[in-house]
C-alpha positions in Angstrom: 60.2 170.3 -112.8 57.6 167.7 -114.7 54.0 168.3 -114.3 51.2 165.5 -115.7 47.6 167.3 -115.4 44.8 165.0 -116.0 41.3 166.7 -116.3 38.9 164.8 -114.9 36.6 164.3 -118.6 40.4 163.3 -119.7 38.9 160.4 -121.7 37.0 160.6 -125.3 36.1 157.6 -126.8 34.7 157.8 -130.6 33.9 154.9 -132.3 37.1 152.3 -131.3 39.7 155.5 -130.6 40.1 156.3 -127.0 41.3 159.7 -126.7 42.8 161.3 -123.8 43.5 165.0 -123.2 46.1 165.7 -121.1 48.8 167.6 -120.5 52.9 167.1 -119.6 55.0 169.5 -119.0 58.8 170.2 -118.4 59.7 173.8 -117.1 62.8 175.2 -115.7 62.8 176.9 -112.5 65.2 178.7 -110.2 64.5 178.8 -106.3 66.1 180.4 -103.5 65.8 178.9 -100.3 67.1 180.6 -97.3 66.7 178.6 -93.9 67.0 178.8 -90.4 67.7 176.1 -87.9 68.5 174.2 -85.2 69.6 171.1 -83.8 69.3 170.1 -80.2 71.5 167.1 -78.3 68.9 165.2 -76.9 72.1 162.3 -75.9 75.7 161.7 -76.7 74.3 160.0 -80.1 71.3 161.4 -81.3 69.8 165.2 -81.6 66.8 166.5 -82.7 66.7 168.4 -86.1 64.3 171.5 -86.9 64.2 173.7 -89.9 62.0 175.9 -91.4 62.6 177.7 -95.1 60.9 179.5 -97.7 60.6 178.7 -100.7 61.4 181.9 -103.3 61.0 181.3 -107.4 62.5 183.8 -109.7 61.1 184.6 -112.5 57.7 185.7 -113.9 54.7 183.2 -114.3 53.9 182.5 -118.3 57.3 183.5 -119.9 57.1 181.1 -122.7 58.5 178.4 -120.2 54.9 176.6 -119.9 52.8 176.4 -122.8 50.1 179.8 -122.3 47.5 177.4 -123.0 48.2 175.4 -119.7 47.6 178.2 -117.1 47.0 175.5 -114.2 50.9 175.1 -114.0 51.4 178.6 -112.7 49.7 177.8 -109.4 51.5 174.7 -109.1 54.9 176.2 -108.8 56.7 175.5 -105.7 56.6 179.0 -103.4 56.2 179.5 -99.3 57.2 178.0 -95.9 58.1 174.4 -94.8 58.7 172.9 -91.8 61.0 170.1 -90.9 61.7 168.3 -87.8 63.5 164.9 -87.2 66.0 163.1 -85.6 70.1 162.7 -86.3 72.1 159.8 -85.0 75.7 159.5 -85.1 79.0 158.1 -83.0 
């Protein structure tokens, strides 16, 4: 996972040097996802799709993965329920 956080006084200017404070990260994550679902033949050719998951990281928050001093990364970590619902055509 990549995270860019840009404050928003992210910009310091002294003189002619433009300075800007933020942070990017890359962290390693592992996520288990179990699912239910269902799909429904609306014809011959095309069926509506529904799922819903949740979204489970291992791990604890702040293990050395993600620098301590960026603690706004810990709440950006993807966790909890979605919801998906479309359409599949085929022959």
């Amino acid at each position: 996972m990549k995270r860019l956080y840009v404050p928003e006084d992210a910009e310091t200017v002294t003189g002619n040097q433009t300075t800007y404070n933020a942070s990017y990260t890359k962290t390693p994550f592992f996520l288990l996802d179990p699912y239910v679902g269902l799909e429904i033949g609306l014809t011959k050719h095309v069926a509506l799709i529904t799922r819903v998951d949740y979204m489970l990281p291992f791990g604890k928050k702040g293990t050395g993965l993600v620098d301590t001093d960026v603690s706004w990364s810990n709440f950006i970590t993807p966790s909890g329920p979605r919801l998906y619902v479309g359409f599949m055509f085929g022959h």
